[in-house]
BAFI-3210 file (N, C-alpha, C; in Angstrom, 3 decimals, decimal comma, padded with zeros to 6 digits):
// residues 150
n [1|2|3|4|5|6|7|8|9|10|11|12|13|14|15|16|17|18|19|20|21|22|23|24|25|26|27|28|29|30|31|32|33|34|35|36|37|38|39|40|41|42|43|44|45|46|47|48|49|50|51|52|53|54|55|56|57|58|59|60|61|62|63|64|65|66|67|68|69|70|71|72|73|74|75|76|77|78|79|80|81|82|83|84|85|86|87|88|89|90|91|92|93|94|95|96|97|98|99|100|101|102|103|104|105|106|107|108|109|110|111|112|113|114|115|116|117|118|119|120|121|122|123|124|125|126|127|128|129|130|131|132|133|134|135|136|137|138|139|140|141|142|143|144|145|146|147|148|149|150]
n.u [000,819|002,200|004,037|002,519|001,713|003,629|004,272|002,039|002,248|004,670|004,346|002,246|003,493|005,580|003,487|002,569|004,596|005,076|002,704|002,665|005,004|004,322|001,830|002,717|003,950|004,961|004,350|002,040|000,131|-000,310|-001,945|-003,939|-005,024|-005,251|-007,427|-009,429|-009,577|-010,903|-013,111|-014,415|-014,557|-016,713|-020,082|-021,861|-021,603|-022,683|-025,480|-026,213|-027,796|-026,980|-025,898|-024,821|-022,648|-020,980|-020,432|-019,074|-016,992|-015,722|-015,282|-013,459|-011,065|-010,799|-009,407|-007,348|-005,737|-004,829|-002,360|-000,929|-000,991|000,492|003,106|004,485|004,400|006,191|008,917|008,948|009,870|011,690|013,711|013,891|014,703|017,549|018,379|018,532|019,994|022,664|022,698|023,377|025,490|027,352|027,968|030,072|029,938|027,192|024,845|024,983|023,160|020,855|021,087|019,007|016,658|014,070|013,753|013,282|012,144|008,836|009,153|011,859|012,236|010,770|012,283|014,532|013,389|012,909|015,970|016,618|014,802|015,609|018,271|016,906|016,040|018,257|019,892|017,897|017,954|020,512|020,396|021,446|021,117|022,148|024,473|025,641|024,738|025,500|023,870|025,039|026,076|024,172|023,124|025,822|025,417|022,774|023,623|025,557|024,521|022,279|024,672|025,698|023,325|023,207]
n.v [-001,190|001,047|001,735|001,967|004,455|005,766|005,597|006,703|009,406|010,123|010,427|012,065|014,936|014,879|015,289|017,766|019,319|019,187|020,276|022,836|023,979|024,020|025,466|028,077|028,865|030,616|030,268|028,397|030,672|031,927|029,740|029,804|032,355|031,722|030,849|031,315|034,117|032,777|031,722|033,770|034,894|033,593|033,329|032,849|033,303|036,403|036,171|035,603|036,414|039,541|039,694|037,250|037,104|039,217|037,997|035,388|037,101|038,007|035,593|034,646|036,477|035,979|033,189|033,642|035,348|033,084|032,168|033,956|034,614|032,450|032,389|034,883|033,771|031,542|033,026|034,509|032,358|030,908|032,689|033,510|031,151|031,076|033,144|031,950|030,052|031,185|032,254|030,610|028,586|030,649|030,675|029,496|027,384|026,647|024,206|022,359|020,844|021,404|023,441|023,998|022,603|022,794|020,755|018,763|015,498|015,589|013,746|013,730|016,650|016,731|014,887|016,427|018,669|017,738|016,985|019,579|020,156|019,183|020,543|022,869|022,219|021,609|024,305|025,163|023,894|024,212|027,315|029,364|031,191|032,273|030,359|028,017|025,439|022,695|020,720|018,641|018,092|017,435|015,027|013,613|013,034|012,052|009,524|008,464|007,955|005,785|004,096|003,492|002,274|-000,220]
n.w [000,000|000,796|-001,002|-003,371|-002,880|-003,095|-005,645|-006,948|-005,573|-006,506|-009,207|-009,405|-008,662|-010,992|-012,781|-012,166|-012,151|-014,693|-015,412|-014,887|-015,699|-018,520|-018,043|-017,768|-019,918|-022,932|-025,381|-025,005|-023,638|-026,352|-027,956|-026,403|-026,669|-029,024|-029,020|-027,748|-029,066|-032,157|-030,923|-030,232|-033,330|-034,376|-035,355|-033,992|-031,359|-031,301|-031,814|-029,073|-026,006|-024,648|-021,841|-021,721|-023,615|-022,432|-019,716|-021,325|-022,241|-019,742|-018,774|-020,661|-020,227|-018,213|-018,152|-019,673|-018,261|-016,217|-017,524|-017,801|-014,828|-013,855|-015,578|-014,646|-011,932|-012,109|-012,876|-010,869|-009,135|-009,872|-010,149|-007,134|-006,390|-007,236|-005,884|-003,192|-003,645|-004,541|-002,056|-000,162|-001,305|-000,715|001,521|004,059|006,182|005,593|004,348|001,449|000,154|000,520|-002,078|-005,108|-003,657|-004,460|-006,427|-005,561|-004,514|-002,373|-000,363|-000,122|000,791|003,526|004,845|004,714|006,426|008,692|009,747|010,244|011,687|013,917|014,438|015,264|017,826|018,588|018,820|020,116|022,766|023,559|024,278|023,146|020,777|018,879|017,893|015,276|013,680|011,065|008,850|007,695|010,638|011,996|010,442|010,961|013,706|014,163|012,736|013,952|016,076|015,549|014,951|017,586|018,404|017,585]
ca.u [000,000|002,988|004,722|001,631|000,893|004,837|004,359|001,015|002,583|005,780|003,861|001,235|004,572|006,177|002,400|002,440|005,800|004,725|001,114|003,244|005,342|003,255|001,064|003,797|004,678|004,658|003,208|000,687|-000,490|-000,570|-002,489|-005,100|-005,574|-005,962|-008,635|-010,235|-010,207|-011,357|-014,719|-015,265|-014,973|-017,916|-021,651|-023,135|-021,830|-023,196|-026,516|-026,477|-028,230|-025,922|-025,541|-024,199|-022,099|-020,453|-020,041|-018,451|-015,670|-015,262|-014,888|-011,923|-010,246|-009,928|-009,011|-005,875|-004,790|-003,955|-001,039|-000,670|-000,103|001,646|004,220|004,739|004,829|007,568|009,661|009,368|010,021|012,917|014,635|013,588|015,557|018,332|018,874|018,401|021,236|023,665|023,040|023,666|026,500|028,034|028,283|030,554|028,752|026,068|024,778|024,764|022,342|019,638|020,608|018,238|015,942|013,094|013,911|013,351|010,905|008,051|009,494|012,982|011,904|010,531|013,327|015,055|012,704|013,583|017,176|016,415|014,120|016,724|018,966|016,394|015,601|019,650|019,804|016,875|018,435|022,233|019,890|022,302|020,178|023,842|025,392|025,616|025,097|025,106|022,834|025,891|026,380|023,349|023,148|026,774|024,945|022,344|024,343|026,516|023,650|022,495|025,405|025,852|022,345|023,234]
ca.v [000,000|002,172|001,783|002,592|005,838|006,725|005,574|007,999|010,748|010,671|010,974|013,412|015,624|014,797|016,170|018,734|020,504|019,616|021,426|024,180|024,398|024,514|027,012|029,123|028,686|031,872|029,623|028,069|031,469|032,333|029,147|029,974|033,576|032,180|029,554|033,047|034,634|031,619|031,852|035,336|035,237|032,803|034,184|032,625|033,837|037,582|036,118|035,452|037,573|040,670|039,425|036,041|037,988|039,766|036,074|034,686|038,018|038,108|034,256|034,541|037,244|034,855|032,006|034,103|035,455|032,655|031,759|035,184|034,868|031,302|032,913|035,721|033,090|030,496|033,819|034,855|031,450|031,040|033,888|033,130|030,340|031,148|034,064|031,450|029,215|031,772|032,838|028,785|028,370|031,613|030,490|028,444|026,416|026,264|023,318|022,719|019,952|022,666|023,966|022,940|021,878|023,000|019,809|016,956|014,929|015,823|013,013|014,070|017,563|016,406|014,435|017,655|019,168|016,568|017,525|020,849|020,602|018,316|021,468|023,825|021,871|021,537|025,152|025,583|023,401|025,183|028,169|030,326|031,552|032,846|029,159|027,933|024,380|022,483|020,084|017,671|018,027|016,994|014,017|012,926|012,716|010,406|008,257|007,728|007,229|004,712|002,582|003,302|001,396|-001,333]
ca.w [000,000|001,132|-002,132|-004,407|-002,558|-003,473|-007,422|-006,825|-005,403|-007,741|-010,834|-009,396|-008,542|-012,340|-013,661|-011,282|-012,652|-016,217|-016,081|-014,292|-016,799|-019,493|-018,616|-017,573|-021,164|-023,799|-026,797|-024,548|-023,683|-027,812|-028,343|-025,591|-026,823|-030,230|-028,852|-027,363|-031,055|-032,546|-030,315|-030,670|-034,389|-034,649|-035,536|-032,777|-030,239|-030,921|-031,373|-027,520|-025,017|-024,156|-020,455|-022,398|-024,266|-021,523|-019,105|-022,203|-022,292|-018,379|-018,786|-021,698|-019,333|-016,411|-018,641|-020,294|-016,995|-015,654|-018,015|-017,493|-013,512|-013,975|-016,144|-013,607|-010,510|-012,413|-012,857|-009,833|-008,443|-010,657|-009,371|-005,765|-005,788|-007,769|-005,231|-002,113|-003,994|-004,469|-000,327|000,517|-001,795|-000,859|003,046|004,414|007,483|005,069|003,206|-000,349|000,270|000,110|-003,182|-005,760|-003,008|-005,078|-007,600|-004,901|-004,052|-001,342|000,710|000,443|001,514|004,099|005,918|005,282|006,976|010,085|010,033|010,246|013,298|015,014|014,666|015,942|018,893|019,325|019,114|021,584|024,067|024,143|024,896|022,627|019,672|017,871|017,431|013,913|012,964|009,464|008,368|008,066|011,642|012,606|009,824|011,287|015,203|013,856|012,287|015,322|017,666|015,122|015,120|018,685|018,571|017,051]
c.u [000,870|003,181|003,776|001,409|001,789|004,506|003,469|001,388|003,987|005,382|002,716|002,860|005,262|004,741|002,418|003,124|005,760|003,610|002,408|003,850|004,831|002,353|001,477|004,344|004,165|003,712|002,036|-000,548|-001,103|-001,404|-003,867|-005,865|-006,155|-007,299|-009,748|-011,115|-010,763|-012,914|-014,987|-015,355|-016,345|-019,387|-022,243|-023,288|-022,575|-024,884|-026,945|-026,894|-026,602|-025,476|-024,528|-022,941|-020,606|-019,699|-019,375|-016,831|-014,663|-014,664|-013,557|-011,198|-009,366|-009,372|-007,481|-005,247|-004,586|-003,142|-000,680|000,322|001,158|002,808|005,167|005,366|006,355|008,480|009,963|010,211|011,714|013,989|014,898|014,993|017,298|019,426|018,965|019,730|022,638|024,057|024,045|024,854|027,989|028,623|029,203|030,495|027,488|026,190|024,208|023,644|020,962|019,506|019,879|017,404|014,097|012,790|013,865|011,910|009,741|008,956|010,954|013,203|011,724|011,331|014,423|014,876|013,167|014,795|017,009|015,754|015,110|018,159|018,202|016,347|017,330|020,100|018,695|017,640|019,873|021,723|021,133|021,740|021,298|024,479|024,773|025,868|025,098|024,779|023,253|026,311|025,819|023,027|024,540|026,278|024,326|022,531|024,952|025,810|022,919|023,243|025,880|024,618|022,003|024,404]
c.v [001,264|002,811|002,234|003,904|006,574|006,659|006,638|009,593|011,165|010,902|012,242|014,862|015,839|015,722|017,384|020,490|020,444|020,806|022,935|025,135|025,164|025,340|028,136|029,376|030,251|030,859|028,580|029,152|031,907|031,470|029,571|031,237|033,365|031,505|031,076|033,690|033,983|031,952|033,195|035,541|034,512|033,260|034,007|033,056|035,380|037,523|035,556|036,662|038,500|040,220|037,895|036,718|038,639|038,583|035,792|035,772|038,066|036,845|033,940|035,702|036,339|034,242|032,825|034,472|034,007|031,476|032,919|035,339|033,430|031,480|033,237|034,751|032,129|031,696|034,247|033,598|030,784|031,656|034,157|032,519|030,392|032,016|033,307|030,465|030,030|031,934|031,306|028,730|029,187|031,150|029,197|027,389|026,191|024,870|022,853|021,633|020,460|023,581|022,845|022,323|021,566|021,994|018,486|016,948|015,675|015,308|013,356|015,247|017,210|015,746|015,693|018,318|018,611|017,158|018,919|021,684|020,189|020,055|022,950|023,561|021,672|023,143|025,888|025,315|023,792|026,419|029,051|030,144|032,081|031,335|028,962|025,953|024,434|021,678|018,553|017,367|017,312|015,320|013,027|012,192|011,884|009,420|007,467|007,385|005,980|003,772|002,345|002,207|-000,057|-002,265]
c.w [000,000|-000,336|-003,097|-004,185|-003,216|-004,762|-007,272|-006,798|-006,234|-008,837|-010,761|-009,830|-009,700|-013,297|-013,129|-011,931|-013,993|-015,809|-015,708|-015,410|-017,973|-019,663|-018,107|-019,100|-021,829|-025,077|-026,266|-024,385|-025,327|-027,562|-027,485|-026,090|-028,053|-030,683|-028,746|-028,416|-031,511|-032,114|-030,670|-031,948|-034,865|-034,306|-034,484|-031,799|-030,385|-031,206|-030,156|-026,946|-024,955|-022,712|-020,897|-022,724|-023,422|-020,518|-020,159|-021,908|-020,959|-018,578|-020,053|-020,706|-018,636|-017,160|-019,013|-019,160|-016,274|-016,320|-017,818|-016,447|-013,512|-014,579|-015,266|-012,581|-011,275|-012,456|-011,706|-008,839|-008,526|-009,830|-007,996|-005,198|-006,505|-006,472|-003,797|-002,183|-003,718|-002,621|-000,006|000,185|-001,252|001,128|003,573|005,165|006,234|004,034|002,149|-000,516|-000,248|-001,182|-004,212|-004,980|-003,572|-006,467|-006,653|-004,394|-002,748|-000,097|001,057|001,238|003,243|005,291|005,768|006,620|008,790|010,121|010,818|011,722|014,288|015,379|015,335|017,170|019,793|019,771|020,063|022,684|024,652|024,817|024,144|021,140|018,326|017,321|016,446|014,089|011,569|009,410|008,414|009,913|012,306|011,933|011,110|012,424|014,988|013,413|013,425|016,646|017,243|014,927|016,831|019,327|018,166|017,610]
res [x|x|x|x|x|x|x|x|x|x|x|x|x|x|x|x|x|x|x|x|x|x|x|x|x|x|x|x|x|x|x|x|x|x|x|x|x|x|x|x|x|x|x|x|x|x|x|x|x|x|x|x|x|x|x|x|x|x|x|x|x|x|x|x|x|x|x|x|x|x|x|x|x|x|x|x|x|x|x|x|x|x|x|x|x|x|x|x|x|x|x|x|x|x|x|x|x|x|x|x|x|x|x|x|x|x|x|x|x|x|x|x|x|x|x|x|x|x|x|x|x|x|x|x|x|x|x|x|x|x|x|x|x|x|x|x|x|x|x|x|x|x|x|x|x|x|x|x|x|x]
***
């Protein structure tokens, strides 16, 4: 059961960053606008009520904005992380583990995520809010309390 949920959630995650893609795309947006044109050049629609008419225009608005904002957000997102890489890379205690974090799995996130608390809760408990771990530091400790467990 485990294992099906992962095939599940790895291919949702693979569709996920396609659709994203794609309607972040510039020639997806063309094709949508020219689906748009397409309808509005056709007779029928202007023999629709005027309130029709209007719902149909509001309703091609929304539809083009959002390749519009999806554009916008992958750019921004882009650049997000580009600028979160350079910080990581640029530090020396820091770890590179985290660049590109925005290209892994849910689940690998996730045991990040674990590390991460293990170092908050280590930095809680020194009671000195200034100390600096790294990510490796904290990996190294559970390793060695795991073979200390064995």
């Amino acid at each position: 059961m485990k294992t099906l949920y992962k095939t599940i959630e790895t291919a949702f995650e693979k569709f996920s960053f396609a659709a994203t893609r794609v309607l972040g795309n510039s020639i997806t947006f063309l094709l949508a606008l020219l689906l748009v044109a397409r309808y509005f050049t056709d007779d029928k629609v202007y023999t629709k009520p005027r309130h029709q008419i209007i719902m149909d225009v509001i309703f091609s608005i929304t539809f083009l904005s959002i390749f519009i904002i999806q554009k916008s957000v992958n750019r921004f997102s882009a650049a997000l992380h580009l600028k979160m890489n350079e910080l990581v890379a640029s530090q020396d205690n820091a770890s590179n583990r985290i660049i590109n974090v925005e290209e892994k799995t849910e689940e690998e996130i996730r045991d990040l995520a674990k590390h991460y608390t293990k170092i908050a809760e280590n930095v809680k408990g020194s009671g000195s809010m200034q100390s600096s771990q790294s990510i490796e530091h904290v990996i190294e400790e559970v390793k060695k309390n795991v073979e200390k467990e064995k």
